[in-house]
Short mmCIF file of the C-alpha atoms (twelve columns), coordinates in Angstrom:
data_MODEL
# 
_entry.id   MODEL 
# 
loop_
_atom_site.group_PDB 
_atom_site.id 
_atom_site.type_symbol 
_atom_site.label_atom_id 
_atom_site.label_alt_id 
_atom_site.label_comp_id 
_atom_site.label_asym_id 
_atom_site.label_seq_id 
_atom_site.Cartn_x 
_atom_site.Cartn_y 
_atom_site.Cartn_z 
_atom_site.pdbx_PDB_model_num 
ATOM 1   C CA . UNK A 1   11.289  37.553 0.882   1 
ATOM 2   C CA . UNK A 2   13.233  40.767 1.662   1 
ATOM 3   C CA . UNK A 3   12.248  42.475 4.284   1 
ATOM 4   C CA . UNK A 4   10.812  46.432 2.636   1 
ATOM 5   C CA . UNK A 5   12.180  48.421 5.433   1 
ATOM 6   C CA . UNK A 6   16.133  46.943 6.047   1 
ATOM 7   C CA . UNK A 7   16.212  44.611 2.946   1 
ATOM 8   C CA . UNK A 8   17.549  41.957 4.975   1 
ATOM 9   C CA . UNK A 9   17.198  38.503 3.096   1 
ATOM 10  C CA . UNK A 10  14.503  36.513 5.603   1 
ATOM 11  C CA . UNK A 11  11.470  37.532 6.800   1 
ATOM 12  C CA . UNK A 12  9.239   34.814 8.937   1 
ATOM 13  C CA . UNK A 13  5.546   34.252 8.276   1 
ATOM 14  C CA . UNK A 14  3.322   35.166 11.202  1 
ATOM 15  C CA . UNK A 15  -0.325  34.934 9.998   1 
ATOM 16  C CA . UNK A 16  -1.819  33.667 6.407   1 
ATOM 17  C CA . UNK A 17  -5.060  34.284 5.484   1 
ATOM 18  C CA . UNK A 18  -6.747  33.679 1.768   1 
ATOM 19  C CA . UNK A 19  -8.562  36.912 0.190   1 
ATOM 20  C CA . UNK A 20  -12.354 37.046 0.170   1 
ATOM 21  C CA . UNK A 21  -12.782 35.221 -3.089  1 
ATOM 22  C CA . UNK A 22  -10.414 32.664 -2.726  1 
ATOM 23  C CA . UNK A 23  -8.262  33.830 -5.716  1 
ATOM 24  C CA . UNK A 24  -4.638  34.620 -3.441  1 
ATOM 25  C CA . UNK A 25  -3.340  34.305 -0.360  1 
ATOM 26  C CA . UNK A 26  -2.098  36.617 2.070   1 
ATOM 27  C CA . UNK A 27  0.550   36.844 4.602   1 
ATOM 28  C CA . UNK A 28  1.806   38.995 7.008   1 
ATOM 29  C CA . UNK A 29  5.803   38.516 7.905   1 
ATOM 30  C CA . UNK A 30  8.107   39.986 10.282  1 
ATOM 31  C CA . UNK A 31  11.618  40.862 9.699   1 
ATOM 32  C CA . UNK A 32  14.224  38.593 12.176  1 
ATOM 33  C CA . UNK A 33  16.714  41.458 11.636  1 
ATOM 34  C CA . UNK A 34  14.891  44.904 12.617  1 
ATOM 35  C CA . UNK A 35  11.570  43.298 13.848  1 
ATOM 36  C CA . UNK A 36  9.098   45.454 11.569  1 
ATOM 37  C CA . UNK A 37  6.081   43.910 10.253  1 
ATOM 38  C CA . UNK A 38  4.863   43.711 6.578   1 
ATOM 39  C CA . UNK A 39  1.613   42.199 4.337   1 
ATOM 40  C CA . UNK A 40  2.202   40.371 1.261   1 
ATOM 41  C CA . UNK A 41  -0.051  38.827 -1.306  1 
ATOM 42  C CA . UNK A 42  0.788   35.508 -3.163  1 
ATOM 43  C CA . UNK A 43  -1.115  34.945 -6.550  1 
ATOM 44  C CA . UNK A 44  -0.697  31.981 -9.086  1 
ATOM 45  C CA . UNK A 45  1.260   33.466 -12.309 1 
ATOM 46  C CA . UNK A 46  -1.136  33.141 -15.028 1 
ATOM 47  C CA . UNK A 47  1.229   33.001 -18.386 1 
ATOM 48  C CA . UNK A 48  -0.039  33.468 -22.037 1 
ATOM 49  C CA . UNK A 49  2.241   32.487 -24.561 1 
ATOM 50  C CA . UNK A 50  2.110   34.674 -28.029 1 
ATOM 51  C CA . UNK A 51  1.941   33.749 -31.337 1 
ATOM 52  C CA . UNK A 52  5.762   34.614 -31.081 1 
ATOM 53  C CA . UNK A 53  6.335   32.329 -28.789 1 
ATOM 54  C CA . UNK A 54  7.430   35.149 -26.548 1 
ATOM 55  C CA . UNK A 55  5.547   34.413 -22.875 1 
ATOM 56  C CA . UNK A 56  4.326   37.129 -20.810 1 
ATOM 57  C CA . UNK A 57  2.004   37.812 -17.833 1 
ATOM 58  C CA . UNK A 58  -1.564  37.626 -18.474 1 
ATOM 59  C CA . UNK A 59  -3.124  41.418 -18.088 1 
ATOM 60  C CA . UNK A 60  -6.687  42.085 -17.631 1 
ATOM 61  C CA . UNK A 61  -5.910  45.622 -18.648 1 
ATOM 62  C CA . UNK A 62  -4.670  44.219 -21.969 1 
ATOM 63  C CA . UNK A 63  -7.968  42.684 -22.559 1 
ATOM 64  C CA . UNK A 64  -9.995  45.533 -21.626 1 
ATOM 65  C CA . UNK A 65  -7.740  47.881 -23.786 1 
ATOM 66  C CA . UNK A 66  -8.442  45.666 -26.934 1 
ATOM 67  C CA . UNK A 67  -11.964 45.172 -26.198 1 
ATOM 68  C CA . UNK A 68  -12.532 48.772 -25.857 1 
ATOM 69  C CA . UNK A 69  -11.160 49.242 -29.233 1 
ATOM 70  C CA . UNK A 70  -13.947 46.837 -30.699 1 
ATOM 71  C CA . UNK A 71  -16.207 49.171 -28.474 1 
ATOM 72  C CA . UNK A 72  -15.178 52.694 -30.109 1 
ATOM 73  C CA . UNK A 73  -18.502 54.888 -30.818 1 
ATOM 74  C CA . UNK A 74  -20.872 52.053 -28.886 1 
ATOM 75  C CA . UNK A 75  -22.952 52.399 -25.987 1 
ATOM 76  C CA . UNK A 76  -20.456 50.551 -23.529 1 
ATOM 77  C CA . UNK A 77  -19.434 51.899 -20.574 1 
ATOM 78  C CA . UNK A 78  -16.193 51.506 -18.485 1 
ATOM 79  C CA . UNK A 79  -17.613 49.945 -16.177 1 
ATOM 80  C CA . UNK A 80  -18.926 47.417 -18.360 1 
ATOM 81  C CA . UNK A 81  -15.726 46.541 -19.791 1 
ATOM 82  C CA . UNK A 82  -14.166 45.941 -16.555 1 
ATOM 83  C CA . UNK A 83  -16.503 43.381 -15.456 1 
ATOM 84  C CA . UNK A 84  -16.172 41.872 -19.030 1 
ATOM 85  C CA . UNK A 85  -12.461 42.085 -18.305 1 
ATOM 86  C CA . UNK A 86  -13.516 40.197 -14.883 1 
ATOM 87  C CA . UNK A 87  -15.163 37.611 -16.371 1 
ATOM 88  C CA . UNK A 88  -12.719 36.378 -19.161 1 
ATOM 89  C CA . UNK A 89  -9.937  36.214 -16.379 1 
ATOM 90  C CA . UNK A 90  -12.378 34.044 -14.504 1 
ATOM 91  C CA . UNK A 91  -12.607 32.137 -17.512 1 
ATOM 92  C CA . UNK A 92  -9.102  31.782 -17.846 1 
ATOM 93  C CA . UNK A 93  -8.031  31.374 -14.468 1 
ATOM 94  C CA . UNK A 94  -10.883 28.168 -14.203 1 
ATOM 95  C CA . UNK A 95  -9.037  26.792 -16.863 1 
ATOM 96  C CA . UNK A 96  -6.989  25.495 -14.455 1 
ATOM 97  C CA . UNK A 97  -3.911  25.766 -17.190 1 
ATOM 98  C CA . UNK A 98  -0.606  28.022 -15.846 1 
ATOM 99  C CA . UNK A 99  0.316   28.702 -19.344 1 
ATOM 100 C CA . UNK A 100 -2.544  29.691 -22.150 1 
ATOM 101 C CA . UNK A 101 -2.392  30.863 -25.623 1 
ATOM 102 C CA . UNK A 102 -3.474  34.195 -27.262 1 
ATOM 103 C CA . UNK A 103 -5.948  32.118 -29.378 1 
ATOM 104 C CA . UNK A 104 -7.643  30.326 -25.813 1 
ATOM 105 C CA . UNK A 105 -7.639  34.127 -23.977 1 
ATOM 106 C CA . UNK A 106 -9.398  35.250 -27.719 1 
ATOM 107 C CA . UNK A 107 -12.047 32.361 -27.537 1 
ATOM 108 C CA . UNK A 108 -12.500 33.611 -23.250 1 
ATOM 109 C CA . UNK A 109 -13.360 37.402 -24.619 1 
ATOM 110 C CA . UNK A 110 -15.758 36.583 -27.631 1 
ATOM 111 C CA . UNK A 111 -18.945 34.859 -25.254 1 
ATOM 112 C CA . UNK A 112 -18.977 37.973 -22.836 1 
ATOM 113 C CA . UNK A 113 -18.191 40.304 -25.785 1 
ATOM 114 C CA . UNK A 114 -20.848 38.987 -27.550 1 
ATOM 115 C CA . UNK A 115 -23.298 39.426 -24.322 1 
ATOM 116 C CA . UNK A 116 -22.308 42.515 -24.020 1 
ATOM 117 C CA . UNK A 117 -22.569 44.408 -27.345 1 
ATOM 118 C CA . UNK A 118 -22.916 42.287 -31.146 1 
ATOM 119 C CA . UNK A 119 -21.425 45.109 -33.159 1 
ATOM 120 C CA . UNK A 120 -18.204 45.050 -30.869 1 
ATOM 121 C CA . UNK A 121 -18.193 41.311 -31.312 1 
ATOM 122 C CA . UNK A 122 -18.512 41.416 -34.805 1 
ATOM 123 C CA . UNK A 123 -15.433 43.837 -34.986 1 
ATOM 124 C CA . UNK A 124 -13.290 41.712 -32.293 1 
ATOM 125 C CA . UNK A 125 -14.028 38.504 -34.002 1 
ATOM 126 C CA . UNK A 126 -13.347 40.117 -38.034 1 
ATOM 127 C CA . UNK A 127 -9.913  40.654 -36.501 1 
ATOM 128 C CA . UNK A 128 -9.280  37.440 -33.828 1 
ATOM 129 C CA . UNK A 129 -11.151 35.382 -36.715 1 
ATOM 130 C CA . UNK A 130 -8.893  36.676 -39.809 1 
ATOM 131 C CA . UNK A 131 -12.185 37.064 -41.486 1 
ATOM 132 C CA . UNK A 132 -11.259 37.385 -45.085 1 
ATOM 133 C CA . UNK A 133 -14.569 38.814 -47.019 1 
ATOM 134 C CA . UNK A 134 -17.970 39.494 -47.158 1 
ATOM 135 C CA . UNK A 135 -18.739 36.010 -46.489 1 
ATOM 136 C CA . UNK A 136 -16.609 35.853 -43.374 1 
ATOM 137 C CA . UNK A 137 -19.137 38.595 -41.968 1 
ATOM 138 C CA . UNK A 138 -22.224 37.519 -43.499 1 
ATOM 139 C CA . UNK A 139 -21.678 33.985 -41.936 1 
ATOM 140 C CA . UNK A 140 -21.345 35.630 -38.437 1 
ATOM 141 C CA . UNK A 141 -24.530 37.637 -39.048 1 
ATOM 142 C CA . UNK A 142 -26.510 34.881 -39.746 1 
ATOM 143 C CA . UNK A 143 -25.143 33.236 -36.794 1 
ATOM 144 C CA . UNK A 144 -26.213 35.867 -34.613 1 
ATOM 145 C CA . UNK A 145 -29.386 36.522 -36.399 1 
ATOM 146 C CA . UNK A 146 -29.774 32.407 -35.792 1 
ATOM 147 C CA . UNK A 147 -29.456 33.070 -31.736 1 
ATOM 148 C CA . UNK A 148 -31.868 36.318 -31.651 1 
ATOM 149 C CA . UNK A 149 -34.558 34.634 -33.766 1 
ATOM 150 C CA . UNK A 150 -37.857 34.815 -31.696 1 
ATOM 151 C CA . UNK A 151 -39.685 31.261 -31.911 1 
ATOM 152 C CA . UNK A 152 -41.838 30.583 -35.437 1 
ATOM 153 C CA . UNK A 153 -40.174 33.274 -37.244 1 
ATOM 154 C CA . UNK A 154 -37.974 31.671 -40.388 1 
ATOM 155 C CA . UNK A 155 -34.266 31.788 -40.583 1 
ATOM 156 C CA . UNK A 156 -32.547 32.080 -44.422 1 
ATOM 157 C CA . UNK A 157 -32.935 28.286 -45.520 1 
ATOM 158 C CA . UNK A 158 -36.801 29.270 -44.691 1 
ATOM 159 C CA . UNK A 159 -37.287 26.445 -41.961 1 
ATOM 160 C CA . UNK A 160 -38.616 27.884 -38.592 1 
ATOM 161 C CA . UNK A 161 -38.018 27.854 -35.226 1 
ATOM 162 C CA . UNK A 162 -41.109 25.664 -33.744 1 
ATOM 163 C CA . UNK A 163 -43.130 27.276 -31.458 1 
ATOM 164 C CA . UNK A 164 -43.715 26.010 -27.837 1 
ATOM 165 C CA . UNK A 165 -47.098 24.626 -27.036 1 
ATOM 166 C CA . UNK A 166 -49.186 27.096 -24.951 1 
ATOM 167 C CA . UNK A 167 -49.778 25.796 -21.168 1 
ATOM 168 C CA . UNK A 168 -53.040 24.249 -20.483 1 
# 
């Protein structure tokens, strides 16, 4: 590590601690050369690898940029976003994997995207999901319509869901 202040090639570590939530580690290092004292913070590289095969960093700014595109003219705030941009790095990051794909980080957005607003879903996943048609959509509505359905009230193929028994 170069030192900030003389950019002389060592530094020596004099305290590490790990951040609150666990997710890096800091240190704070001293310069053998003009004695001055500096804080860095270590994090694990988290690569995705692109359909190109090109790799770059994963960006939590990235996902919260495409995300809010699916979110144009919806209720969503920015605050929202960010802790949906949180979460799906979470996701990721638990994966326990250095190096993910554009297709794993897509399948980490959908569930909190979902969650947090089904027409922005719907819009993420017609793109992520290469929906091709009608069908492609009216699938996905059903699918949703499937999860929302309150008990006893019929889905299309007419069967319902059953009812729990009242509590004696």
């Amino acid at each position: 590590m170069h030192c900030p202040f003389c950019r002389h090639s060592d530094s020596r570590v004099v305290d590490s601690r790990t951040t609150d939530d666990g997710s890096a580690i800091r240190r704070r290092r001293q310069c053998p050369d003009c004695g001055r004292r500096f804080t860095t913070v270590e994090t694990a590289a988290l690569m995705v690898i692109k359909r190109s095969g090109v790799t770059e960093p994963f960006s939590r700014e990235k996902v919260i940029t495409g995300v809010r595109k699916a979110c144009q003219g919806r209720p969503v705030t920015e605050d929202a976003l960010a802790l949906l941009g949180q979460r799906v790095e979470e996701c990721v990051r638990a994966s326990g994997n250095a190096e993910l794909s554009t297709h794993d980080v897509g399948l980490a957005i959908l569930g909190p995207l979902k969650e947090l607003d089904v027409v922005a879903y719907l819009r993420f996943a017609s793109v992520y999901q290469a929906y091709d048609g009608l069908a492609d959509f009216e699938a996905a509505i059903a699918e949703l319509r499937g999860a929302e359905r309150p008990p006893g009230e019929p889905d299309a193929d007419g069967s319902a869901v059953p009812v729990p028994a009242a509590a004696p």
